[in-house]
Backbone as a printed PyTorch tensor [residue, N CA C, xyz], in Angstrom:
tensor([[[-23.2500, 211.0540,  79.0430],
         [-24.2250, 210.4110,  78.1770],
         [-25.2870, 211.4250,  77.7630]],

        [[-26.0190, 211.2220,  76.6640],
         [-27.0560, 211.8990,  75.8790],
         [-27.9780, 211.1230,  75.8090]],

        [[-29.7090, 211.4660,  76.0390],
         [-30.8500, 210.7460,  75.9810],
         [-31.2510, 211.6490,  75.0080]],

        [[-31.5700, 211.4350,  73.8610],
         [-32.4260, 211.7400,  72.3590],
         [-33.7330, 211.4080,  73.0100]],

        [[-34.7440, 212.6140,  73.3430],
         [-35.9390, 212.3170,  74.1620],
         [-36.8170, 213.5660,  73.5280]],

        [[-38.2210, 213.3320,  73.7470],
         [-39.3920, 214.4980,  73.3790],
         [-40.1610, 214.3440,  74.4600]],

        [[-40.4660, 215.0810,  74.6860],
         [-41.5520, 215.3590,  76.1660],
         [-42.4100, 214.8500,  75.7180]],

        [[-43.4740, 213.8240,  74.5900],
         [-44.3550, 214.0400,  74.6560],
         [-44.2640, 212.2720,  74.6890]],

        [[-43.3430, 212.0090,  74.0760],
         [-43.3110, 210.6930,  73.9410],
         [-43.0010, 209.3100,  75.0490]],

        [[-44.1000, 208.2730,  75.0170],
         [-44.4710, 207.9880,  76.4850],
         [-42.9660, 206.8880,  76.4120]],

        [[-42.2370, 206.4530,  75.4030],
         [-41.2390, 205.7400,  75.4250],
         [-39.8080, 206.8940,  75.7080]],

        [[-39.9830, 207.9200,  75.6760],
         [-38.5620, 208.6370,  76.4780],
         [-39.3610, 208.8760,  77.4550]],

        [[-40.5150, 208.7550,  77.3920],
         [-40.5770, 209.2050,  79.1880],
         [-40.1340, 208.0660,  80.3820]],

        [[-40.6050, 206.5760,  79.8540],
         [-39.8880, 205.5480,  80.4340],
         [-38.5580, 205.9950,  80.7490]],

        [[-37.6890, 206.3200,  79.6950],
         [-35.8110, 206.1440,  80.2800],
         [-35.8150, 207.7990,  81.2870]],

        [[-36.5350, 208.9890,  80.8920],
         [-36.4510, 209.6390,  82.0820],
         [-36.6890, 209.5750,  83.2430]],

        [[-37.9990, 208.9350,  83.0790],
         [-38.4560, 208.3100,  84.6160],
         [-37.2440, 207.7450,  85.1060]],

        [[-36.5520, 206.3180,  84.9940],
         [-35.7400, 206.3050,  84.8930],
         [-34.2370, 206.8330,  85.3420]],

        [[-34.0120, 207.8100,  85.0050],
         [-33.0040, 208.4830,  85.2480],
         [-33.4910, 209.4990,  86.6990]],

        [[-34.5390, 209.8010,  86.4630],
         [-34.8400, 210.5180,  87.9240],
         [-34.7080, 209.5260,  89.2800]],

        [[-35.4800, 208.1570,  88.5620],
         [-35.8010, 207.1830,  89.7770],
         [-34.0130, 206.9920,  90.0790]],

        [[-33.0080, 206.7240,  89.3300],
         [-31.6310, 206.1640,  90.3570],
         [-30.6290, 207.2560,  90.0850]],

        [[-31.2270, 208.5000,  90.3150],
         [-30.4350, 210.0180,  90.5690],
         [-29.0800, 209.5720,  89.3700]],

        [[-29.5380, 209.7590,  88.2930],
         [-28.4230, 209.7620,  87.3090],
         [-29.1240, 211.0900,  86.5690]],

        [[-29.2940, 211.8970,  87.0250],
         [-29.5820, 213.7150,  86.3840],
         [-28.8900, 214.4180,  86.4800]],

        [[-27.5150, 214.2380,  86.6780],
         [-26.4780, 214.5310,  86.8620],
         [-25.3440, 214.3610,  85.6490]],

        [[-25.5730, 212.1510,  85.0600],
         [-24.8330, 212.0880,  84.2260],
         [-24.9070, 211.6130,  82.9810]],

        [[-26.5250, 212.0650,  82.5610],
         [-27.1600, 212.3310,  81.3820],
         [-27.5900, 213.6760,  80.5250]],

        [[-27.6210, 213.5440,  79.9250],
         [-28.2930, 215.1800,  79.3080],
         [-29.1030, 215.0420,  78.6020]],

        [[-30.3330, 215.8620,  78.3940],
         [-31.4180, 215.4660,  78.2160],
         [-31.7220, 216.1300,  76.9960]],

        [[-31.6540, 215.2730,  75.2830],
         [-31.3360, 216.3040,  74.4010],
         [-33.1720, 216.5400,  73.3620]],

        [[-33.9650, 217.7110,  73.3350],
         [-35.0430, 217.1380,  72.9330],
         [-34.9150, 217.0760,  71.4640]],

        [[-35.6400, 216.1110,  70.6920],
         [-35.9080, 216.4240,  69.6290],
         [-36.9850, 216.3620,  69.3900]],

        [[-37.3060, 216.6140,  67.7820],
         [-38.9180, 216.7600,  67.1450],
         [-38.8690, 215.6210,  65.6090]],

        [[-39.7690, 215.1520,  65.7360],
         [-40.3690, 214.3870,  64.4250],
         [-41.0180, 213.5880,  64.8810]],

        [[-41.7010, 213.0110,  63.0600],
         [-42.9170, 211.7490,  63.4130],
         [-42.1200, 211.0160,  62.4260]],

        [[-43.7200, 209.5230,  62.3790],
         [-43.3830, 208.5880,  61.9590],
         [-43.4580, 208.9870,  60.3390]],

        [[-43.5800, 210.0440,  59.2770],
         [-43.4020, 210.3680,  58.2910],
         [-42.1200, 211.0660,  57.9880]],

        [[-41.8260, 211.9500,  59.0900],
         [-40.5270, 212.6810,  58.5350],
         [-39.6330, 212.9290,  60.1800]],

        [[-38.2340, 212.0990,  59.9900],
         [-37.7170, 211.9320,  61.0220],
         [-37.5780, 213.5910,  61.4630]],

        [[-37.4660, 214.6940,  61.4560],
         [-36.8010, 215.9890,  62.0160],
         [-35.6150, 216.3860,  62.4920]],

        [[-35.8720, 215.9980,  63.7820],
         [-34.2380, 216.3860,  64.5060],
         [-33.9670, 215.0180,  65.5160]],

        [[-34.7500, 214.1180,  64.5930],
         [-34.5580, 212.6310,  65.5500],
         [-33.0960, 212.3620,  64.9050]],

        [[-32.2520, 211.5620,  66.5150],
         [-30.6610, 211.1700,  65.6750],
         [-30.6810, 209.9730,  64.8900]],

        [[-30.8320, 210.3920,  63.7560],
         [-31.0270, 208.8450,  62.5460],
         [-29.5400, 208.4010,  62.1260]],

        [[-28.7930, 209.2760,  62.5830],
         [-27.0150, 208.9160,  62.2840],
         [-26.9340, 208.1780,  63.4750]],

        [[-27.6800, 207.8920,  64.9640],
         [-27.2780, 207.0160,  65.9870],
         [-28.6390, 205.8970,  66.0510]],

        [[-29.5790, 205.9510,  65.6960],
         [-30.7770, 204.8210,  65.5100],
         [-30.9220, 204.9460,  63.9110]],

        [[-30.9160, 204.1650,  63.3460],
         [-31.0500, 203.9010,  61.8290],
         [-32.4860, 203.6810,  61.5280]],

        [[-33.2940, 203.6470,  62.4770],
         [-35.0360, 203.7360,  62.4820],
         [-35.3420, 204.6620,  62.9270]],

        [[-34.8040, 205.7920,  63.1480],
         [-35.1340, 207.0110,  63.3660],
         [-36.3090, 207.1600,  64.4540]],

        [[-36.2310, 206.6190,  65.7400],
         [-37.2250, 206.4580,  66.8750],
         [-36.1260, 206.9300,  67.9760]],

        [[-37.0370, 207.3850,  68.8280],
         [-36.3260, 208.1130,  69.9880],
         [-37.3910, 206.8930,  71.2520]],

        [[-36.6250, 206.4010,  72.2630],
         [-35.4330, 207.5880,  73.0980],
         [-33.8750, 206.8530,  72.2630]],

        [[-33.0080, 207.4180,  72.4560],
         [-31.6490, 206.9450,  71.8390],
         [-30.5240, 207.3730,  73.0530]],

        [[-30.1670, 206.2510,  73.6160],
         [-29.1410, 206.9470,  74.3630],
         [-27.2160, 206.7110,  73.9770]],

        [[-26.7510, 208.2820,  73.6280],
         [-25.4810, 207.9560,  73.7120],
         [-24.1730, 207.7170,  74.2080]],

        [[-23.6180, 206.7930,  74.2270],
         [-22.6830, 207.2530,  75.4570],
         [-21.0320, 207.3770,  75.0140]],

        [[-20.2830, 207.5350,  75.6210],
         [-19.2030, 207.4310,  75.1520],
         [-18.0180, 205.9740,  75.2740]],

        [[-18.3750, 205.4020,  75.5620],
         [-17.6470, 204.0010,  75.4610],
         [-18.3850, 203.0240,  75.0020]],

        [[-19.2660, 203.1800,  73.6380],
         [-19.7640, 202.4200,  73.1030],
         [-21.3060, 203.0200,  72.3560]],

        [[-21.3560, 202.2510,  71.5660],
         [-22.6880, 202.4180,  70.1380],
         [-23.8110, 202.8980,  71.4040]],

        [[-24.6390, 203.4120,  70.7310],
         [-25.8870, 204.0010,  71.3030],
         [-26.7020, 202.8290,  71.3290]],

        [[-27.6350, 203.3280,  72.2010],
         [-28.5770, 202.3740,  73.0180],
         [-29.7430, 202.5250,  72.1900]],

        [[-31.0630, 201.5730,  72.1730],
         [-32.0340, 201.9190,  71.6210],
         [-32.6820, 200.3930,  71.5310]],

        [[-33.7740, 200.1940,  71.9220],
         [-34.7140, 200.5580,  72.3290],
         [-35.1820, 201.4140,  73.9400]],

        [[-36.2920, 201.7740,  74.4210],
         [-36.6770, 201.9380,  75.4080],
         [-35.7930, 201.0050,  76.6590]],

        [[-36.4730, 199.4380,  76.1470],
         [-36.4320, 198.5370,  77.2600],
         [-34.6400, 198.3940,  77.3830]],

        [[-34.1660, 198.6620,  76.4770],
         [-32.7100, 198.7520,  76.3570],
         [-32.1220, 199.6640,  76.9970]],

        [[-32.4480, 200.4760,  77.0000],
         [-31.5850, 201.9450,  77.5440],
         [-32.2650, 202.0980,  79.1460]],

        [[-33.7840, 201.4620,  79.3630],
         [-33.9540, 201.5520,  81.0910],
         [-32.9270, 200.5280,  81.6380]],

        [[-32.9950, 199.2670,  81.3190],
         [-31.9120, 197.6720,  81.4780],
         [-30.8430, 198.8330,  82.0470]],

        [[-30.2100, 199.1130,  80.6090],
         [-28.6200, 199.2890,  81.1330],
         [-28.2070, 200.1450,  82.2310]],

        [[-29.4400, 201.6810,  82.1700],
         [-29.2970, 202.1740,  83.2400],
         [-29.4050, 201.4340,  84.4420]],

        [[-30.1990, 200.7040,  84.3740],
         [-30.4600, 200.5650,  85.9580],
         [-29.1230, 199.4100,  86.7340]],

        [[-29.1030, 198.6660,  85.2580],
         [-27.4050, 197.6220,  85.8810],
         [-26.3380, 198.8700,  86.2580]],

        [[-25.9640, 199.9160,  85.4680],
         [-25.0540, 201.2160,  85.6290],
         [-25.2520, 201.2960,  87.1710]],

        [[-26.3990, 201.9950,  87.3630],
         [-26.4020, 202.3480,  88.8760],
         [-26.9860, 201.4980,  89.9500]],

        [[-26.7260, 199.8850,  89.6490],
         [-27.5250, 199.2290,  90.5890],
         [-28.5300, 199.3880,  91.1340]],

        [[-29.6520, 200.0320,  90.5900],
         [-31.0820, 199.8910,  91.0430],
         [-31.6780, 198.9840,  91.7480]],

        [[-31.8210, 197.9350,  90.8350],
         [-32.6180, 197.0120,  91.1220],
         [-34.5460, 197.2030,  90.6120]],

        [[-33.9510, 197.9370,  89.4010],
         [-35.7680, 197.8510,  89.0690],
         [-35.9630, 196.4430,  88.3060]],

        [[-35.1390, 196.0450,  87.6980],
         [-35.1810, 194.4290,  87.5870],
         [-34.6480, 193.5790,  87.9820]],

        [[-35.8070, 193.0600,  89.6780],
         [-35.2560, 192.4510,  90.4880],
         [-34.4700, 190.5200,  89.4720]],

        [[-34.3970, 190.1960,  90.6430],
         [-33.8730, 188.6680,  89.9940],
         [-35.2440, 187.6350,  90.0620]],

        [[-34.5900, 186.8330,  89.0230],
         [-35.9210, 185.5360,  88.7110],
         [-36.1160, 185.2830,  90.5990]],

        [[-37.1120, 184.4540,  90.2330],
         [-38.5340, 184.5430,  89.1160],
         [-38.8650, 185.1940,  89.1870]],

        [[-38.8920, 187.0690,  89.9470],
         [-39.9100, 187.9030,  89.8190],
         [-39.5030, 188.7990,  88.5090]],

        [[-38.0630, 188.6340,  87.6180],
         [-37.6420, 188.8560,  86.7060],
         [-39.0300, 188.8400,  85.8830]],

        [[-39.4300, 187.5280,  85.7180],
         [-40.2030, 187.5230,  84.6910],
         [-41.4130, 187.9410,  84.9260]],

        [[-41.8840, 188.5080,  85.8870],
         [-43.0010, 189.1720,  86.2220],
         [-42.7670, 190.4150,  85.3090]],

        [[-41.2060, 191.2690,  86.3040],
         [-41.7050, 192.2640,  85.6170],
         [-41.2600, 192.8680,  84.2190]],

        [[-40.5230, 191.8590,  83.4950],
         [-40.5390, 192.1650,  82.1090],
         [-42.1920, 191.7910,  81.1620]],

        [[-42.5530, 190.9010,  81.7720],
         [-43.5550, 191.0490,  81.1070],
         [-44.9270, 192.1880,  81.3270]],

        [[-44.9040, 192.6620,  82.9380],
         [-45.7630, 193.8180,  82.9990],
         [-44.7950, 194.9290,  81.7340]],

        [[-43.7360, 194.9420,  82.1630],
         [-43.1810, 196.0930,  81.0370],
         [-43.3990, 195.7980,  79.8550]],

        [[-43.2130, 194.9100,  79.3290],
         [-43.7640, 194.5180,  77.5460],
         [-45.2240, 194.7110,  77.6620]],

        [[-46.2430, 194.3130,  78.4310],
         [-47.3610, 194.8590,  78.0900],
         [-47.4200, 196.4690,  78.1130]],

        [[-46.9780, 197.4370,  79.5160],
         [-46.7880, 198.3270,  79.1080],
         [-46.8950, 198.7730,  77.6660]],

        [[-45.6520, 198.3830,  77.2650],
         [-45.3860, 198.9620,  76.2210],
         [-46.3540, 198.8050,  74.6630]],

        [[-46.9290, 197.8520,  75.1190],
         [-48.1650, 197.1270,  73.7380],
         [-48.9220, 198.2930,  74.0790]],

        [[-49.6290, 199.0460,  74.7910],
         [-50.5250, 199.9190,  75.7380],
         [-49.7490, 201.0830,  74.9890]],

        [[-48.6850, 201.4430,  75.3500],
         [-48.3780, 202.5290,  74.3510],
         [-48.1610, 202.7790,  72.5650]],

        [[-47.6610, 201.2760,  72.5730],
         [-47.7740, 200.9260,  70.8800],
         [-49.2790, 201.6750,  70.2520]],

        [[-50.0870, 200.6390,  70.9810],
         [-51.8250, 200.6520,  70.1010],
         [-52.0340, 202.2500,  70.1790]],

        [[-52.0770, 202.5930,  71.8520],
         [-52.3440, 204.0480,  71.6630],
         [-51.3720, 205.0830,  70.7710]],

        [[-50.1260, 205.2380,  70.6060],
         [-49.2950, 205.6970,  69.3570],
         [-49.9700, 205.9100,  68.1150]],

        [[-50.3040, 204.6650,  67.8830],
         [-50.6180, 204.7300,  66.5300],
         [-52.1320, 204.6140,  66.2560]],

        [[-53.2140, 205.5010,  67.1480],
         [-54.0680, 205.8630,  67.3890],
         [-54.0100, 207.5660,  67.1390]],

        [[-52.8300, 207.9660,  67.5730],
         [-52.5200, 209.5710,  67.8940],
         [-52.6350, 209.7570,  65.9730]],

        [[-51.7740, 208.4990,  65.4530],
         [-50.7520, 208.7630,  64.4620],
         [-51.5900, 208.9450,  63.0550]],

        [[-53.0330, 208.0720,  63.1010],
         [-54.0590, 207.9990,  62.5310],
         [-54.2930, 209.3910,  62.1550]],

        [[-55.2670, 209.7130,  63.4250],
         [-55.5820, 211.0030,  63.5910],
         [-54.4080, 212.6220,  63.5350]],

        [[-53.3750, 212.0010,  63.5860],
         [-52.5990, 213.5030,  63.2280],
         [-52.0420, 213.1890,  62.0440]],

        [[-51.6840, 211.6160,  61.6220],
         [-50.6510, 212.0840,  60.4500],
         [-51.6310, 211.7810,  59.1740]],

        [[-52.6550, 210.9800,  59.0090],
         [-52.7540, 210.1340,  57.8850],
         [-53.9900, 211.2280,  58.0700]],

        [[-53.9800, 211.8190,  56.3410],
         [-55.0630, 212.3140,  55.7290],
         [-56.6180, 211.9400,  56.1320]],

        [[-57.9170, 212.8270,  56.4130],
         [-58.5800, 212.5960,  56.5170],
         [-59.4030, 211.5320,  56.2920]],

        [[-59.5020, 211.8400,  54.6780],
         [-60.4710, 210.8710,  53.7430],
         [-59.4980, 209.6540,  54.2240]],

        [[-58.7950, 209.2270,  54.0420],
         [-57.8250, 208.0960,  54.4060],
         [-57.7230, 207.3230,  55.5760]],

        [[-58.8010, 208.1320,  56.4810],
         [-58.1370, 207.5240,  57.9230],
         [-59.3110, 206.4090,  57.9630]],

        [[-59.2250, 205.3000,  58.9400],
         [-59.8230, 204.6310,  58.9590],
         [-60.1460, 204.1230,  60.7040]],

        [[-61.6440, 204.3730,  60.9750],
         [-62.1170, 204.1720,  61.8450],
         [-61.7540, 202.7510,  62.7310]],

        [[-62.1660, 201.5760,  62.0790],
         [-61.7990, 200.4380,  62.0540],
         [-60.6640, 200.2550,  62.9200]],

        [[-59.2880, 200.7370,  62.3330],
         [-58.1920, 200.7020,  62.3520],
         [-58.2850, 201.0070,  63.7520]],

        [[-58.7460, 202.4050,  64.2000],
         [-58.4610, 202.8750,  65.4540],
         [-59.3450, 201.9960,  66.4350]],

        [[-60.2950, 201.8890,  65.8610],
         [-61.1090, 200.9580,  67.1840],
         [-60.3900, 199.4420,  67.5610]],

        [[-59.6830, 199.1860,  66.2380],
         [-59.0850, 197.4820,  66.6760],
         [-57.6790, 198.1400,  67.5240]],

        [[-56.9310, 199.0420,  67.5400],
         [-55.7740, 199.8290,  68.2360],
         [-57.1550, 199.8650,  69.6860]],

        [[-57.8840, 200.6850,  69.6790],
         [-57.9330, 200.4150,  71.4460],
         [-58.3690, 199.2260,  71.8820]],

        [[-59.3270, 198.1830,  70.8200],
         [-59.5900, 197.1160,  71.6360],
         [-58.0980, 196.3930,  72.1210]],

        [[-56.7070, 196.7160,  72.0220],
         [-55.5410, 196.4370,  72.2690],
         [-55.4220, 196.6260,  73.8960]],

        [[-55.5390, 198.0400,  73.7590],
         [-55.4930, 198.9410,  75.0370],
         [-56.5300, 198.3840,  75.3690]],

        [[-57.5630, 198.0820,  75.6440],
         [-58.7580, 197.6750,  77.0440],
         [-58.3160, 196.4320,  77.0610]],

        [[-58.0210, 195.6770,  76.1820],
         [-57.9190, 193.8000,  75.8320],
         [-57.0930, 194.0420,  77.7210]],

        [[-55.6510, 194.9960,  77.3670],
         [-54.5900, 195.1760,  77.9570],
         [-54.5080, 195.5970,  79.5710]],

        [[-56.0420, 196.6760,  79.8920],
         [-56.4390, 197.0510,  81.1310],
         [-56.7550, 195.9400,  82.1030]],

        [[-57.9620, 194.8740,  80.9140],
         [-58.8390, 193.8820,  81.4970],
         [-57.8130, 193.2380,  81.9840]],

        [[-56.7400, 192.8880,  81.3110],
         [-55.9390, 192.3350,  82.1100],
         [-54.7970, 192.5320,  83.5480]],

        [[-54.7570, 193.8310,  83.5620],
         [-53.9520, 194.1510,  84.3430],
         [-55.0940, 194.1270,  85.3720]],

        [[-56.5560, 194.7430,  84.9810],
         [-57.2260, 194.4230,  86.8010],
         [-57.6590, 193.0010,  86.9970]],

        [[-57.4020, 192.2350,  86.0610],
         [-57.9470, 190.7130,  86.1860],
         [-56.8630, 190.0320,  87.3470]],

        [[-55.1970, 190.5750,  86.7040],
         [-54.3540, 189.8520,  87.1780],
         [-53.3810, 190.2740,  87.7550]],

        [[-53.2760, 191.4190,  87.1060],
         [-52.3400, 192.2680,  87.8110],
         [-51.9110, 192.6180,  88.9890]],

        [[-53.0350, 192.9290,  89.8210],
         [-53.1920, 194.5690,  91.2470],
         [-52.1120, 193.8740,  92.3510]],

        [[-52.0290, 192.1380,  92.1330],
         [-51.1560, 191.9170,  93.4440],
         [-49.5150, 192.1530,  92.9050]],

        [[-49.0690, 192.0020,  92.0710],
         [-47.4780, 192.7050,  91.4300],
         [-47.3610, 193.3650,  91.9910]],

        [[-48.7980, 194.5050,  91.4430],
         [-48.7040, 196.1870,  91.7550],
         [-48.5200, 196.7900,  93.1760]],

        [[-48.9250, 195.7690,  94.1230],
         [-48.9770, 196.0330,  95.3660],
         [-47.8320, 195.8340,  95.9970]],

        [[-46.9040, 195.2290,  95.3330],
         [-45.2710, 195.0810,  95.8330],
         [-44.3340, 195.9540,  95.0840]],

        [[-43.3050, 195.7210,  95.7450],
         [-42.3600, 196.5880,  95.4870],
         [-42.0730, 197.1210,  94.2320]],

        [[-42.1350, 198.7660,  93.6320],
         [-41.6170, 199.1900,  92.7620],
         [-40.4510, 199.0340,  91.5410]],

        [[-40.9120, 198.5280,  90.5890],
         [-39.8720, 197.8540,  89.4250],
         [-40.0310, 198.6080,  88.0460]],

        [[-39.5450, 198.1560,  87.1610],
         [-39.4560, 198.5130,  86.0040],
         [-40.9950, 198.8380,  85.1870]],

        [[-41.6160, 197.2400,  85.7920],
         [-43.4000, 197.3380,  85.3760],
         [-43.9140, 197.8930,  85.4680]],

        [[-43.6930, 198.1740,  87.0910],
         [-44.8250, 199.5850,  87.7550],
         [-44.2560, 200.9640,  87.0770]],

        [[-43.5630, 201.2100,  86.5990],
         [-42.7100, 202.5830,  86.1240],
         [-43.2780, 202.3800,  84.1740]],

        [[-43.3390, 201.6200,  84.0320],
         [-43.6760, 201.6340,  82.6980],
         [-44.6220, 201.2810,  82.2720]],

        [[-45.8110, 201.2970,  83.3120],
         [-47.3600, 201.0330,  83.1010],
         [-47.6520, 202.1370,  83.6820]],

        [[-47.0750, 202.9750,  84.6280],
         [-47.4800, 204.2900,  84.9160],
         [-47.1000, 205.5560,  83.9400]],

        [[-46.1550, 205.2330,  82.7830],
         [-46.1350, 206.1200,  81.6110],
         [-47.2990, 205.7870,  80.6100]],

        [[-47.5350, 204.6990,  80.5490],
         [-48.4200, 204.1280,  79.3060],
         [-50.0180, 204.5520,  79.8180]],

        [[-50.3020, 204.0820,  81.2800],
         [-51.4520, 204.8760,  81.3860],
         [-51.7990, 206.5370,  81.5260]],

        [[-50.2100, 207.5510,  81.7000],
         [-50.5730, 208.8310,  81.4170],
         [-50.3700, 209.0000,  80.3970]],

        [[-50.0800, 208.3180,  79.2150],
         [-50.2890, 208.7280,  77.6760],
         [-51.8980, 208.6140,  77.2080]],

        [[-52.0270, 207.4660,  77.6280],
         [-53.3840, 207.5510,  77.6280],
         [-54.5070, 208.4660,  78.0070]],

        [[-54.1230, 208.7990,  78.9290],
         [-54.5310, 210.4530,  79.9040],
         [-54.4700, 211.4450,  78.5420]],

        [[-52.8940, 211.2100,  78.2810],
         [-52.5530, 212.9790,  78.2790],
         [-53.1830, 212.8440,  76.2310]],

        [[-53.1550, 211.7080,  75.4620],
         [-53.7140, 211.7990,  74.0170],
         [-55.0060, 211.3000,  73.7630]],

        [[-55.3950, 210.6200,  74.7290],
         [-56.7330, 209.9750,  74.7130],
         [-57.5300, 209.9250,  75.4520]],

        [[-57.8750, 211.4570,  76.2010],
         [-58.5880, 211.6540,  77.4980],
         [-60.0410, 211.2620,  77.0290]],

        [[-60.6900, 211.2870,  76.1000],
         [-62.1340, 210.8640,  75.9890],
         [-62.1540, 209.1120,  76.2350]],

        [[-61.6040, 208.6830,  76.5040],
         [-61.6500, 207.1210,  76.1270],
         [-61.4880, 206.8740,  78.0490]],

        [[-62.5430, 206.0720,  78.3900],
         [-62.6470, 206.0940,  79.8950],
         [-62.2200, 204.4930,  80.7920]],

        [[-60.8770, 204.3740,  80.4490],
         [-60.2040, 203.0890,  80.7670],
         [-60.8010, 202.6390,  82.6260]],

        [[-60.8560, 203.5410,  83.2640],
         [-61.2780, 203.8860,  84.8690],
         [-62.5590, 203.3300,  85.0670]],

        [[-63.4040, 203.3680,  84.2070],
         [-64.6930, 202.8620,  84.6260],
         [-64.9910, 201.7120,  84.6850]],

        [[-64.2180, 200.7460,  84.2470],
         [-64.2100, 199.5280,  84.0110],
         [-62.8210, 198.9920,  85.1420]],

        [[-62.0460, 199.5260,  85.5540],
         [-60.9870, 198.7470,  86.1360],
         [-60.6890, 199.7430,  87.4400]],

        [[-61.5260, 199.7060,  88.3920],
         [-61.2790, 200.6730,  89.6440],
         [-60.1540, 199.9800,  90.5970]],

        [[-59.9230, 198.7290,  90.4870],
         [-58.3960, 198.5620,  90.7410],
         [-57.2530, 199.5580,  90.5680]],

        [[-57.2140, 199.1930,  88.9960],
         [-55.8350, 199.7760,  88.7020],
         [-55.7270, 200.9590,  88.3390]],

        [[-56.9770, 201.7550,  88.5320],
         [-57.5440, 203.2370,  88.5520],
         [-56.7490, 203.8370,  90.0850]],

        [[-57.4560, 203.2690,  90.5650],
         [-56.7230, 202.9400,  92.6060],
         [-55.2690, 203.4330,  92.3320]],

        [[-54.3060, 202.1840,  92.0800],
         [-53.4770, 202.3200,  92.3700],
         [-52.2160, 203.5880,  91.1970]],

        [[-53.3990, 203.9720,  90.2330],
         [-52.8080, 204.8730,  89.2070],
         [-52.8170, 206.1130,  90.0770]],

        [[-53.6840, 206.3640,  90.7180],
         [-53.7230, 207.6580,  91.4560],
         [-52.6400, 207.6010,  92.5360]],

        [[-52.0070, 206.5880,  92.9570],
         [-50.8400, 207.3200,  93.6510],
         [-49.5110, 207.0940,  93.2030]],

        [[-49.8880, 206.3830,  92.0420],
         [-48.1090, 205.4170,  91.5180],
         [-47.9420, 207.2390,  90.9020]],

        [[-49.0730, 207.8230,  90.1350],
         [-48.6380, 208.8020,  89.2130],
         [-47.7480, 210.0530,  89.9110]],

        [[-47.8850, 209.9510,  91.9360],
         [-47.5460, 211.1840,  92.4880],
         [-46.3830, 210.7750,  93.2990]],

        [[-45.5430, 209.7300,  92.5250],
         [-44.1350, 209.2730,  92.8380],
         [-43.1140, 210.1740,  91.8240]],

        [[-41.9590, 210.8700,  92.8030],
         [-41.1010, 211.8190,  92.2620],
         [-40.7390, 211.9270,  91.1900]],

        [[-40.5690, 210.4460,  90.6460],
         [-39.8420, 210.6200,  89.3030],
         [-40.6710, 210.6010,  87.8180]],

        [[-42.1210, 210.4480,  88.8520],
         [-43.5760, 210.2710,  87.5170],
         [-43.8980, 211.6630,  87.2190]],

        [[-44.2720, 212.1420,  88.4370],
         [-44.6630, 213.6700,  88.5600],
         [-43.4350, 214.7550,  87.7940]],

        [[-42.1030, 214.1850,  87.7020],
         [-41.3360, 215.2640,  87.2630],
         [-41.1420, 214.9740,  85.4150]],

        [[-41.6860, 213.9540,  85.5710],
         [-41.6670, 213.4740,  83.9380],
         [-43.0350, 214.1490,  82.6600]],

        [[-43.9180, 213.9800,  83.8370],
         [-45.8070, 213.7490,  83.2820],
         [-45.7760, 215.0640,  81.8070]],

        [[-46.2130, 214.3740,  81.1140],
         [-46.4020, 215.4090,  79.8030],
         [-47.1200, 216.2040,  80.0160]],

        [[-47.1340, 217.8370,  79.1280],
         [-48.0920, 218.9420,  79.5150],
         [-48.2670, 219.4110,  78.4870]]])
């Protein structure tokens, strides 16, 4: 199999994480590419027709794509168990869909500021994108911290990419001061093997 991935991007970092967490680094390959949301590059648009990465290919069947798609299948492949069974199922798909709202808003915060012309950009825009992201914190220390305190799943793995994107594109913005909970438990989820070998630089 082939993972269509960019180091920088916090949605291939999910399926690497991923692949480190149920020792499948062995029977993936890790292919990088480059582009944005203006001009695809060396993203595979002949295997995702929306030209978004991560994309995974395999050989007994169409490529994978989305994120939440390509962690799923891995983890049924190698019996993980990062998505345990109901009812805590629905726990942690929904920590993972928020995750992923957390990386959405911030994305297209980056995307403002790098892709769209100066005069053009609009302040507004970016401030209603993080009130997304804090809306999203408040909630995870409101409701969250007891999930977090159990066993390792898909949620905890994909709220620990979304808050080092946040880190690694939006270090002025101080999510920690307000939620020393899930500040807490960010400082050690981030120095789990398969976070630390992922973390953008």
């Amino acid at each position: 199999m082939k993972l269509y991935s960019s180091p920088a991007s916090p949605f291939a970092r999910k399926a690497r994480t991923v692949i480190h967490e149920l020792g499948l680094a062995d029977q993936v390959e890790i292919v990088d590419t480059q582009g944005t949301a203006l001009a695809p590059g060396t993203h595979p648009t002949a295997l995702n027709p929306l030209s978004k990465i991560p994309v995974l290919e395999r050989s007994d069947g169409p490529a994978l794509y989305d994120s939440r798609v390509i962690t799923r299948y891995l983890d049924t492949l190698a019996g993980g168990g990062l998505y345990p069974a109901a009812p805590r199922l629905w726990d942690t798909l929904t920590l993972e869909a928020l995750a992923d709202g957390i990386m959405e808003a911030a994305l297209l915060m980056v995307y403002e500021a790098r892709l769209r012309p100066e005069a053009t950009r609009s302040a507004d825009w970016v401030e209603a994108q993080w009130g997304k992201v804090a809306s999203a914190i408040a909630a995870l220390e409101r409701t969250w911290l007891s999930h977090l305190q159990g066993r390792t799943d898909m949620g905890h793995l994909a709220l620990a990419c979304a808050l080092g994107y946040v880190d690694f594109r939006l270090p002025d913005r101080d999510w920690r001061g307000t939620s020393p909970g899930l500040a807490t438990w960010y400082e050690t989820a981030k120095l789990r093997p398969s976070l630390a070998a992922t973390t953008p630089s």
